[in-house]
N, C-alpha and C positions, 0 to 999 in steps of 0.2 A: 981730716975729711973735709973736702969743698963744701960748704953750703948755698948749693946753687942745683941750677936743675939738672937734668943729668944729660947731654948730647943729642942731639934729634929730638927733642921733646920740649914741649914749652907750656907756659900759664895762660890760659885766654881770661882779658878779665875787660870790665866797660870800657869804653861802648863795644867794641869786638865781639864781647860773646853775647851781647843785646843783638847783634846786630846777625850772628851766628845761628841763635836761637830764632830768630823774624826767619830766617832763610828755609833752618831746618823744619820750621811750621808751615811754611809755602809749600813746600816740597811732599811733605805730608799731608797736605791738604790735599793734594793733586795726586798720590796715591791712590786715599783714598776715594778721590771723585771716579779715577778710573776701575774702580772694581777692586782695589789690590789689598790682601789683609795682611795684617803685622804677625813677624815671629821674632821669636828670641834665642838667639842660641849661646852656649858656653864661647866663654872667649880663649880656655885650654883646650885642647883635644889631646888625641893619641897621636905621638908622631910620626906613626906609618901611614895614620888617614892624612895628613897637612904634608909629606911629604910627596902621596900619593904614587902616578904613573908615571909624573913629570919632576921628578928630583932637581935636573938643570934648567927648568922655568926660570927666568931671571927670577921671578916673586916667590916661588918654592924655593929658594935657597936661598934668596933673604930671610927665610923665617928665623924666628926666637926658638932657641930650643932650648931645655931645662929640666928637669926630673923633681919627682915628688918623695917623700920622704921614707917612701917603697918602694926606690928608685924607679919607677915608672918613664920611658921616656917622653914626654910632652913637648908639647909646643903652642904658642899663641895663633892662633888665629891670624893669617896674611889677606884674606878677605872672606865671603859668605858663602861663594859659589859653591866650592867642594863639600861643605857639610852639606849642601843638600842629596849627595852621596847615603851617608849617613842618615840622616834624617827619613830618606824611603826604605832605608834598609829596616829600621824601625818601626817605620808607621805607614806596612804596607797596606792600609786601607784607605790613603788618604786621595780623597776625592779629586778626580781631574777636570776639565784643567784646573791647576794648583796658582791661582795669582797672590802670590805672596811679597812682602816689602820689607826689608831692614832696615832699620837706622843704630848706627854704632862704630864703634872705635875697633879696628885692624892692625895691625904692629908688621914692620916690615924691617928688619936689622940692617941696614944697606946706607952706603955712604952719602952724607949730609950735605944736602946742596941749601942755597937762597929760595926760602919758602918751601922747601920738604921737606919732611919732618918723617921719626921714626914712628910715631904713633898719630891716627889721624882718622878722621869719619868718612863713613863709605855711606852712602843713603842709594839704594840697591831697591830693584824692581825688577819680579821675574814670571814669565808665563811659564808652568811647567807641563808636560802633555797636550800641546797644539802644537800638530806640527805644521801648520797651514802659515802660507807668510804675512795672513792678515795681522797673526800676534805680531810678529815683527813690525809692522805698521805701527798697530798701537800703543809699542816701545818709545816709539818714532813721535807720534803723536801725544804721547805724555810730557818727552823732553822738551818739543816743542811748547808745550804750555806752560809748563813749570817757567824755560823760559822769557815767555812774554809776561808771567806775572811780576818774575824782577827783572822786567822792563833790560833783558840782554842781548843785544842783536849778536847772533852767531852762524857759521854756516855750516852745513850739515854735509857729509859726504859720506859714501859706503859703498862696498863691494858684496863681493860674495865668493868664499872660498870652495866651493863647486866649480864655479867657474874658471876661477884662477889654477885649481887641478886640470879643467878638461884643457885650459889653454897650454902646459906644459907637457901633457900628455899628447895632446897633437902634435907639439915641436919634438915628442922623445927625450925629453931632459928628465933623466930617471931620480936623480938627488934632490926631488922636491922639498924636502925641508929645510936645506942649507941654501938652496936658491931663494923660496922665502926670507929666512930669516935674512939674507944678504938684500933684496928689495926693500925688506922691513927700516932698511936703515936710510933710505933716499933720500929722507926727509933732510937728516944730517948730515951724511955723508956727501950726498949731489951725485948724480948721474954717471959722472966720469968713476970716481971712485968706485961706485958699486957696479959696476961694468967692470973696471979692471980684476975687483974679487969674486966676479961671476966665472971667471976664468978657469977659478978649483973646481968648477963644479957641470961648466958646461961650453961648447966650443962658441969660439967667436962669433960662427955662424947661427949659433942655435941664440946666443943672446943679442944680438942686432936683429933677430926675428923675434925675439920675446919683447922689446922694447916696443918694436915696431907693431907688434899685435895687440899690445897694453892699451896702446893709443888711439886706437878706435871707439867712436859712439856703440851703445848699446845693442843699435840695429845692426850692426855686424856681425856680432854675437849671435844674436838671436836667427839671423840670416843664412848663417853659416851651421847654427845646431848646438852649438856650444854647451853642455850640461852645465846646468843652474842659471844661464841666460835666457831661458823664459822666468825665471823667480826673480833677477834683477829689474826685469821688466814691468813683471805683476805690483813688484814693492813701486817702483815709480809711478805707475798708476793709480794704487792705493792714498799714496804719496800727494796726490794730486787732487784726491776725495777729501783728503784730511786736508786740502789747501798750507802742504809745506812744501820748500822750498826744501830739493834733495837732490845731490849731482852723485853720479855714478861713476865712484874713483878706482878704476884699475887696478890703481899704485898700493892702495889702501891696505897694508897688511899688519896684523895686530890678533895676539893670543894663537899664536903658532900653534901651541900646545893642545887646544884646546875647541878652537871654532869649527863647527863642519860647514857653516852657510852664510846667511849676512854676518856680517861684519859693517859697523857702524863709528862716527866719533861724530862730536862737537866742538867747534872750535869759535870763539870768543873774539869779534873784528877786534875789539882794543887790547888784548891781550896774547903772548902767544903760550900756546900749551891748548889742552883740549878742556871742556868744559863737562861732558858725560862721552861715555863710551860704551859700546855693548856689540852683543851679536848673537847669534844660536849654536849652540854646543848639545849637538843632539848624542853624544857617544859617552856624557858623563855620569850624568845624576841616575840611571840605572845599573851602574857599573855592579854593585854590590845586591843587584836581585836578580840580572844572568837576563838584561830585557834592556831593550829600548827606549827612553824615554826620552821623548822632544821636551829641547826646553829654548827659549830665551832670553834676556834679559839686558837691563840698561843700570848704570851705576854712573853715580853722582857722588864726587869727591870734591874736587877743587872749587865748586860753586858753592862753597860754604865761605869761601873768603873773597869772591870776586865783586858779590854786587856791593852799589853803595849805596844800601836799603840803608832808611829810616828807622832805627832802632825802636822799641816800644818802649817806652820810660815810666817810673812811676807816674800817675796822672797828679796826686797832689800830698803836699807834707800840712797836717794840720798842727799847729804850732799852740799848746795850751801854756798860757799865761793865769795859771796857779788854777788852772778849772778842768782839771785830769779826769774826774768824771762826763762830765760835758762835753768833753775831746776825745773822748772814747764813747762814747753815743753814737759822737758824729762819724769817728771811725765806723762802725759797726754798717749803721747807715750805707757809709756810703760801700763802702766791702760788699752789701747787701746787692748792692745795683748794680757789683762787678766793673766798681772804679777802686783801682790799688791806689792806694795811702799807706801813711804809718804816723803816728804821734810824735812830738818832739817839743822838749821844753824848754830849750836855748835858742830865745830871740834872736841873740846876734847871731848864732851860727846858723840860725835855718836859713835864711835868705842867701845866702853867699852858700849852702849847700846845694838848695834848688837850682841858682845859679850855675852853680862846677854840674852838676846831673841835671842838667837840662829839665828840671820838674815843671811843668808849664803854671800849675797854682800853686798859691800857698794860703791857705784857713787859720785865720787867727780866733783863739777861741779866750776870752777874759772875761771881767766882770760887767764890764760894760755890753757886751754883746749878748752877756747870758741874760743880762734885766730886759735886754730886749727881746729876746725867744728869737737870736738870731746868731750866724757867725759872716764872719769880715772877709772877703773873698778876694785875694789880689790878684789879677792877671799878672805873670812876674815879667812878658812879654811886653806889654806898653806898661806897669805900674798900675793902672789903676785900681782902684777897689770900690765894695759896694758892700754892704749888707742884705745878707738875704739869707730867708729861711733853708735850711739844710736838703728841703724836697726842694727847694729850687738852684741849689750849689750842686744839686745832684744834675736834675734835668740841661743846664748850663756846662757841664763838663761833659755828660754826654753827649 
């Protein structure tokens, strides 16, 4: 047997997961600034609930599947959204709107590319029962902050799958989900290509006029009557309250399975791939109480590896030279003030450790320092050092 890790999966270890952990705290900061509370759900479920309505979802048939020693059929968890299925079927008292948050690891069985992985964190935000497009705003306007805090310039664009129906329904092109999913692919494919496999699905004429209607600003739309082209309009104005920058992409197709209205992504100027993504899926999370419930949400995956935050480091190593009481006072101390430390009593290793882990002090604690009711404080950045009382080693690191 290999002793190694096992395919799609990997170890995060310093600075990475220092720097994973600074992200995942931003992120949650801003959660919670926006009103949104934490849950926790099982990372097994039933695999009739994980397989759901959509078995050939590309993500529902990547799932993990597996049994228990009741042969029970299971499965991991492929992301948050569908337990919330479950979760009202259970706890049909639970108060609306419902703005709930996850943070946590997802499992997806599906072939291993550069930088994705089988196992990986989702950081998920969801308004459940509003169905007004102010929440979708707010979606909007959380991603936005989250990222200006790791300082990310990215561009924002979305659609709305209301619209994108009435615009196919006026042309008569009856095979709306394979016409979708064949737009879905623009990105990759290019223009020519998905025009030529539009061909299964609908006449020449009917997609030279679907291209050609795609291409339009908002105010055509809205001009013309189009259903859900007053909602794309409301959200850019909204948009515009919240002072973000938000273009209205046609093309924008994503969660086939699953969207009834905006549809949104982010996308990252120095990078390609999306940064969050989201939309409203008002036909889900009631499925199992025979009712309605609006919901939407935004999810944060790949913005845990992209910024290049400042990791938080130990702030200092105090180093006892044979005065182990003393050096743990001083610990205590400073712990007290909500400066992380740890003890250490190999001189020559401490400093070439601070060093490799970036610790910005190091606290020498001996005999000479103790006669003095003091300890030795180096900056390990310029070298210097100084003696001083431990309330002032404190106030000085803070």
């Amino acid at each position: 047997m290999p002793i190694e890790t096992v395919k799609g999966f990997k170890d995060i270890l310093p600075p990475d997961s220092l720097k994973r952990q600074k992200v995942r705290e931003i992120i949650e900061k801003n959660f919670k600034l926006f009103g949104f509370v934490p849950i926790e759900t099982p990372t097994i479920e039933y695999e009739e609930l994980v397989r759901g309505d959509n078995p050939n979802d590309s993500a529902v048939s990547d799932r993990f599947r597996l049994k228990d020693r009741g042969g029970r059929e299971l499965a991991l968890r492929f992301e948050f959204t569908f337990q919330l299925k479950r979760i009202f079927k259970e706890n049909p008292n639970i108060k609306l709107p419902f703005r709930r948050y996850q943070v946590g690891y997802v499992f997806r069985d599906e072939p291993v590319e550069r930088n994705r992985y089988r196992e990986f964190i989702q950081c998920d935000a969801d308004i459940v029962g509003d169905a007004s497009i102010k929440a979708d705003a707010e979606c909007l306007a959380l991603a936005d902050k989250i990222c200006k805090d790791l300082k990310i310039k990215y561009t924002l664009k979305f659609n709305n799958r209301k619209l994108v129906n009435s615009i196919l329904a006026n042309l008569k092109i009856t095979d709306k989900e394979n016409v979708l999913r064949e737009l879905d692919k623009l990105g990759k494919a290019g223009e020519a290509e998905v025009k030529k496999s539009l061909t299964k699905y609908a006449s020449k004429e009917q997609i030279n006029k679907l291209f050609k209607t795609l291409n339009n600003k908002i105010d055509f739309f809205v001009k013309q009557k189009f259903s859900g082209a007053d909602k794309v309009a409301e959200l850019l104005r909204l948009c515009k309250l919240y002072k973000l920058k938000a273009e209205f992409s046609p093309f924008l197709m994503r969660g086939l399975a699953y969207y009834t209205g905006s549809v949104f992504e982010g996308y990252a100027t120095e990078i390609k791939g999306s940064l969050f993504a989201g939309g409203r899926y008002d036909n889900s999370v009631g499925r199992y109480v025979n009712r309605q419930i609006p919901a939407v949400g935004i999810s944060f995956g790949r913005l845990l590896d992209y910024p290049n935050i400042k990791p938080e480091t130990t702030k200092c190593i105090i180093v006892s030279i044979g005065q182990d009481r003393k050096s743990i006072e001083a610990a205590n101390k400073l712990r007290a003030s909500g400066i992380s430390c740890f003890v250490i009593d190999r001189l020559s290793k401490a400093l070439e450790y601070a060093n490799v882990n970036q610790i910005p002090y190091a606290i020498f604690v001996g005999g000479d320092e103790v006669k003095a009711k003091k300890v030795k404080l180096r900056d390990m950045k310029t070298g210097r050092e100084k003696l001083l009382s431990v309330s002032d080693v404190t106030k000085k690191i803070k």
